[in-house]
Structure formats: C-alpha cells, structure tokens
C-alpha positions in Angstrom: 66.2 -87.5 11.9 66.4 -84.0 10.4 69.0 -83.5 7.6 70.5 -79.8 7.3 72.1 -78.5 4.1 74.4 -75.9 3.9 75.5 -75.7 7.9 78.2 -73.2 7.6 75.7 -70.8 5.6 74.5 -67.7 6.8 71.3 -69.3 7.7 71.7 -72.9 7.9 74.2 -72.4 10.5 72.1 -70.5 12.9 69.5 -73.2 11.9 71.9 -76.0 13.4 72.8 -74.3 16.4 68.6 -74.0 17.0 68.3 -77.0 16.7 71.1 -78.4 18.4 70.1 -76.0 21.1 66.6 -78.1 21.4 68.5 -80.6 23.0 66.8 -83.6 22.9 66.7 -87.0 21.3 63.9 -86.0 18.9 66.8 -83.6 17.4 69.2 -86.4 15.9 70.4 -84.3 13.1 72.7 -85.3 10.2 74.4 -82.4 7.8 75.5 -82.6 4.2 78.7 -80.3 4.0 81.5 -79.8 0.9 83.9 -79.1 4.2 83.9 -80.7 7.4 86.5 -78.5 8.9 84.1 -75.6 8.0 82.1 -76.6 11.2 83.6 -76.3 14.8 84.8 -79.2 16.8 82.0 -79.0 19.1 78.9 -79.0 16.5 80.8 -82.3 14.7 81.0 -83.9 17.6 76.8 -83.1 17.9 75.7 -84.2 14.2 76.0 -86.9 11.4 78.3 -85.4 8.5 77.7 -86.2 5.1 80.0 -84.8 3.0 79.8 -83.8 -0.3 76.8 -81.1 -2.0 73.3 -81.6 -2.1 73.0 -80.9 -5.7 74.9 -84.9 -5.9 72.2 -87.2 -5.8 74.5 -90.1 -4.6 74.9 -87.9 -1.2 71.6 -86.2 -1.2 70.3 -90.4 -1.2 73.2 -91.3 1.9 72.0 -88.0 3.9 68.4 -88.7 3.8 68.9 -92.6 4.2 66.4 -92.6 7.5 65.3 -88.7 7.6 61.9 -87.8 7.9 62.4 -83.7 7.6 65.0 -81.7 5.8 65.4 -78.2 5.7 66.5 -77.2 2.6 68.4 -74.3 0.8 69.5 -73.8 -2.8 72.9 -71.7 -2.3 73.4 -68.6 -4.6 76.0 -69.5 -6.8 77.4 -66.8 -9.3 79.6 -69.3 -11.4 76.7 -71.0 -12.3 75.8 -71.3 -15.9 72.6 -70.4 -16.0 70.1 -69.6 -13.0 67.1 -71.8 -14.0 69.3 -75.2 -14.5 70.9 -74.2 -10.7 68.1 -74.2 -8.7 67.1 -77.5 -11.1 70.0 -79.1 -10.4 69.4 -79.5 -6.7 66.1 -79.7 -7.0 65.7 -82.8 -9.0 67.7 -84.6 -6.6 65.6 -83.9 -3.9 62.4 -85.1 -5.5 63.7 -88.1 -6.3 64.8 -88.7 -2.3 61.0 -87.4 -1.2 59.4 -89.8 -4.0 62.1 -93.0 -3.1 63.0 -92.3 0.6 59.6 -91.4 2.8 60.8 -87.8 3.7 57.6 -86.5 5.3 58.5 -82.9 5.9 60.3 -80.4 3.7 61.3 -76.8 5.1 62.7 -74.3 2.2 63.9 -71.1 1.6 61.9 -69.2 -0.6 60.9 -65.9 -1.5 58.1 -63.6 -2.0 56.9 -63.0 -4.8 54.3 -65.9 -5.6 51.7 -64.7 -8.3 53.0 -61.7 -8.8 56.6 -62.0 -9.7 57.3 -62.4 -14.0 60.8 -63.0 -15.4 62.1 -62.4 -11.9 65.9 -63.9 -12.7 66.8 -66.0 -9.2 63.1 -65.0 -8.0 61.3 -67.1 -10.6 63.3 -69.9 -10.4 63.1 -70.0 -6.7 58.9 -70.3 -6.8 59.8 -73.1 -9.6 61.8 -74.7 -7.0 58.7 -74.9 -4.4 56.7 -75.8 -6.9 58.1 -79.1 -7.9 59.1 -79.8 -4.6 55.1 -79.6 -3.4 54.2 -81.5 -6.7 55.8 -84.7 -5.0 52.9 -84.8 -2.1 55.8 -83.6 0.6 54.3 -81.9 3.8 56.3 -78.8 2.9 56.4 -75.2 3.9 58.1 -72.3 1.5 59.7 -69.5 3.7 59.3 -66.6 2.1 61.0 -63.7 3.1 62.1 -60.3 1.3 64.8 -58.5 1.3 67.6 -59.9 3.5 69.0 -57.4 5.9 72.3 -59.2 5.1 72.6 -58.3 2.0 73.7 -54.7 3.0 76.9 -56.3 5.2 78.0 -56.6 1.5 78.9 -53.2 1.5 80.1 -53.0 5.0 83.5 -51.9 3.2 81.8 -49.4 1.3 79.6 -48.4 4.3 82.9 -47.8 6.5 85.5 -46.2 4.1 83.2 -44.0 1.9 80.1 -43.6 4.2 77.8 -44.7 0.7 75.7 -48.4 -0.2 74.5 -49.3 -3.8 71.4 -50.1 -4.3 69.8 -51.0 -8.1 66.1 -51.2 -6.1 64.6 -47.6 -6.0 65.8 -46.0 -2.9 62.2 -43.8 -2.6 60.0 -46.7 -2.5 59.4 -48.9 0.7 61.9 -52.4 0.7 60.3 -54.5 3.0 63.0 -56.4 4.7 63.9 -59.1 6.8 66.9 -60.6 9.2 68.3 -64.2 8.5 68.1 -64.8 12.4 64.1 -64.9 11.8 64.6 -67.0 9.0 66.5 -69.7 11.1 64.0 -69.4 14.0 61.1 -70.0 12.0 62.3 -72.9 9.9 63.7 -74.6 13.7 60.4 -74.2 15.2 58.8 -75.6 11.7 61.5 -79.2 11.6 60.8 -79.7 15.6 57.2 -79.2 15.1 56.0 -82.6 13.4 52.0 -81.6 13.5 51.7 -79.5 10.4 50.6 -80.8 7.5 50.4 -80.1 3.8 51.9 -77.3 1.8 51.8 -73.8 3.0 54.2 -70.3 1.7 55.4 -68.9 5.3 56.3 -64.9 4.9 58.2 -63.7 6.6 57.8 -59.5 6.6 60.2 -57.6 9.1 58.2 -54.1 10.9 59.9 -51.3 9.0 58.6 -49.9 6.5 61.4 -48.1 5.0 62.9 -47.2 1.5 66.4 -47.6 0.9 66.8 -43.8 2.0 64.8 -44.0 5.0 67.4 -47.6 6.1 70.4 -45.2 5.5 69.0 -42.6 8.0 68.2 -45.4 10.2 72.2 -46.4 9.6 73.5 -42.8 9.9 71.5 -42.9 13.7 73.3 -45.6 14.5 76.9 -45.4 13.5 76.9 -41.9 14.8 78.2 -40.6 11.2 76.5 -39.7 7.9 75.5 -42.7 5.3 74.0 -42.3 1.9 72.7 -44.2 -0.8 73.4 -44.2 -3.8 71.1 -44.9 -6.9 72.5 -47.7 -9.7 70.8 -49.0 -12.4 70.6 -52.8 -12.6 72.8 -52.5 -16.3 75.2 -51.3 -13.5 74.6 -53.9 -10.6 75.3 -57.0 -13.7 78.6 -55.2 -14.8 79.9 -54.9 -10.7 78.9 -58.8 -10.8 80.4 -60.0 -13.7 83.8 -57.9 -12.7 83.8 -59.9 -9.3 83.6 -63.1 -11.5 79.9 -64.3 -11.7 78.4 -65.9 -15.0 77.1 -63.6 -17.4 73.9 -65.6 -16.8 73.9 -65.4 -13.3 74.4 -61.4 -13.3 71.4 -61.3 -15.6 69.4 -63.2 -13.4 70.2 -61.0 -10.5 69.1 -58.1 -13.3 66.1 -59.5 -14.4 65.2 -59.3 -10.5 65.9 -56.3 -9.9 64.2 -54.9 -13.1 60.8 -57.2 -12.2 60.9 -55.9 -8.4 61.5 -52.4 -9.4 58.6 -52.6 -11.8 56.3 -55.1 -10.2 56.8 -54.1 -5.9 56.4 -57.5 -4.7 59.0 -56.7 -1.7 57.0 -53.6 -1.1 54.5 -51.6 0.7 51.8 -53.9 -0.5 53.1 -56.6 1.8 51.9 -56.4 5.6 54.4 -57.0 8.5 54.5 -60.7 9.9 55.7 -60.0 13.7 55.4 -63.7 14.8 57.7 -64.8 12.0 60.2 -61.7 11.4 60.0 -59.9 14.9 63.7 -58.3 14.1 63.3 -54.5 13.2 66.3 -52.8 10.7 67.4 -50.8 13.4 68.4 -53.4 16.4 69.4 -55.5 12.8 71.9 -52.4 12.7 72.7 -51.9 16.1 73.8 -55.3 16.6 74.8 -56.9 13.4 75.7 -54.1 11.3 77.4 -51.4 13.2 80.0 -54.4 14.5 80.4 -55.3 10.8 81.1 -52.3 9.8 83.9 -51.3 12.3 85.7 -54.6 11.5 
C-alpha cells in the first residue's frame, strides 16, 4: 500500500495519476485529502480516501494503518505562523507513524541546498525535515530539486498583460531549474521500486543553464512577443507577500531564502545537470506549459 499526500497538488497529483497509471495490484494506493471533491470521480473510484491533513496525527495514523511507502510533501503554507514549527508540525507526525506503524519507505520533497544552505528561511527547514525523518531508520530518499519551473506560472498574469516577471534572485547569474513533471516521475518510479535501500538526497537538475535573463529570452522565443525581467529586492518580494495575505513570518522565510541563495548559489552553476532525473528543458517547459498558461 502506498499512501499519497496532497493529491490535488501540483505534484502529488501527477504523482497519483503515475502511479495509478502502473496499473497493477502492487499499486493499491490510499490518499489523505482536506477535500474529496477536489479529486475527479474516476481517481476516487481508483484509491482509499482519507480525509483530513497530514499534519493531524489521528489521520496521518488511519492513512498509514497497513502502508509500507509514502510519498510525502510538506505544502507551502503562507498563513503559517512561523516556517520552522510548519514543516515540524507535519513532520512529527510522521515519525511517530515510521517509529509505531512499519512504514519501510519514505519518498520526500526536498531541496538542494544540503551543506551549503545557512539561514535559508523554507530552505533550512526543509533539510531539517529530511533530517529527522532519516533519523527514524526509514529507507528514505530526499528529492531535491531547484528552482521549480512553476513558479514563473505565478506571473502568468503579469507575463501576458505587461510582458515583465519578478524575480528577487539575481537575473545575471545561472538559476538552475527544474519541471514538477520530473519531480512526479522520479518519486513514482522510486514508491514502485521496492529494492532501494537506505537513505539517499536524489537531485534533481533540469539541462539549462540559464539566468533569469537568459529564461526570459527563451520565453520571448516562444510566445512570439518581447518578455523582460525585472530585478526586486527580497525587502520587496516579503512586502508583495504579506499584501497578498501571508504571515509576516512566512514572508521572511521566503526572504531569508532568497537572501541565502543570492549570496550562497546553491541553485546555481555549481550544480551539474541530472538528465535521468530532470530530462525536461525550460524551453519545451515553455512551449507546452507556459505559453498555454499564459494565453488563458
């Protein structure tokens, strides 16, 4: 039995449909959702729901009841108090189930960033997270990808109607990047793979090598019109956040990332290109995720 948190997210859905795509008895797969109705008719029919969130140890305990694997991912929560207690709020939880319940296998989203990332905001507390979860014994692999190529579909307004992106990174030094789709792939492969042992970090490095100006060429090339990028300081990036409602904690976590990667380049040029993990390259990302995106 694998158990799946957060189905409807960006990545955890296209997990599920993977795995559901395996097709086979080996693939029994139960979800913990907050909203049933979130998922189509056709996946309910396919999986064990669980409602509820995985931060609740009551229904963390129900959903792994039986599981040997989980795939597991701490959602990004603005309203939340304070960044570190977040990601330790659903990772206590899910100790206790690998310590209590015989989970053998634990696949995560992660980051990079591991030895070299200081004061790194949502960074930091995400290597605390694989930490404590491989301090229980687990077989347990971090994915760690960089940038997400999603992130710039939250701009897709911006992007359409004024032709510009923000970006608080610097936009003259190489972002290594990478597309949720590879993310998905690799932790499916991992949960239907029951021969790897241990605990291992996974990265996950896309095959560009651009800066933030070099991806807004790459995006001007494919919409057929001219994009720029514009240059924000991370004082800047906290206020837009706390004006669209997140925690003054949470928009200085996001801050204190951006300041550490700015000044310590651990999504940069230093980090080689994984092809058999993140095959996707920014421009088909653009050509086929972006560019529909962006004319609604």
């Amino acid at each position: 039995m694998i158990v799946v948190t957060t189905p409807t997210g960006q990545i955890g859905r296209e997990v599920l449909a993977r795995l559901l795509d395996a097709g086979s008895a080996a693939t029994a797969v139960r979800v913990i959702v907050r909203d049933p109705s979130r998922l189509s008719p056709q996946t309910r029919g396919r999986v064990e729901v669980v409602q509820g969130s995985h931060a609740d140890p009551a229904v963390l305990k129900e959903a792994c009841a039986g599981a040997d694997r989980v795939f597991w991912l701490v959602p990004p929560t603005p309203g939340a108090d304070s960044v570190e207690g977040h990601f330790r709020a659903f990772t206590e939880p899910l100790c206790e189930v690998i310590e209590g319940q015989g989970v053998e296998r634990v696949v995560a989203v992660s980051t990079l960033g591991r030895g070299i990332a200081e004061n790194a905001g949502l960074i930091s507390a995400s290597l605390a997270m694989d930490e404590a979860i491989a301090a229980t014994g687990v077989h347990y692999r971090a994915l760690c990808p960089p940038a997400l190529m999603e992130n710039l579909l939250r701009q897709a307004v911006s992007i359409r109607e004024d032709g510009v992106w923000s970006e608080a990174l610097g936009i003259d030094r190489v972002l290594r990047t990478c597309a949720t789709r590879d993310v998905a792939a690799e932790a499916a492969r991992l949960l239907l793979d029951d021969s790897w042992t241990g605990y291992a970090d996974v990265p996950l490095v896309g095959p560009d090598e651009l800066t933030p100006e070099g991806m807004a060429r790459v995006v001007s090339e494919v919409l057929d019109r001219p994009v720029r990028v514009r240059q924000i300081t991370a004082a800047e990036q906290k206020a837009r956040l706390t004006g669209f409602g997140a925690t003054q904690a949470w928009a200085q976590g996001v801050a204190d990332m951006t300041n550490a990667q700015n000044a310590q380049g651990f999504y940069g040029a230093g980090q080689p290109s994984t092809p058999d993990t993140a095959p996707t390259s920014f421009r088909r990302w653009c050509e086929e995720v972006l560019k529909p995106a962006v004319r609604g």
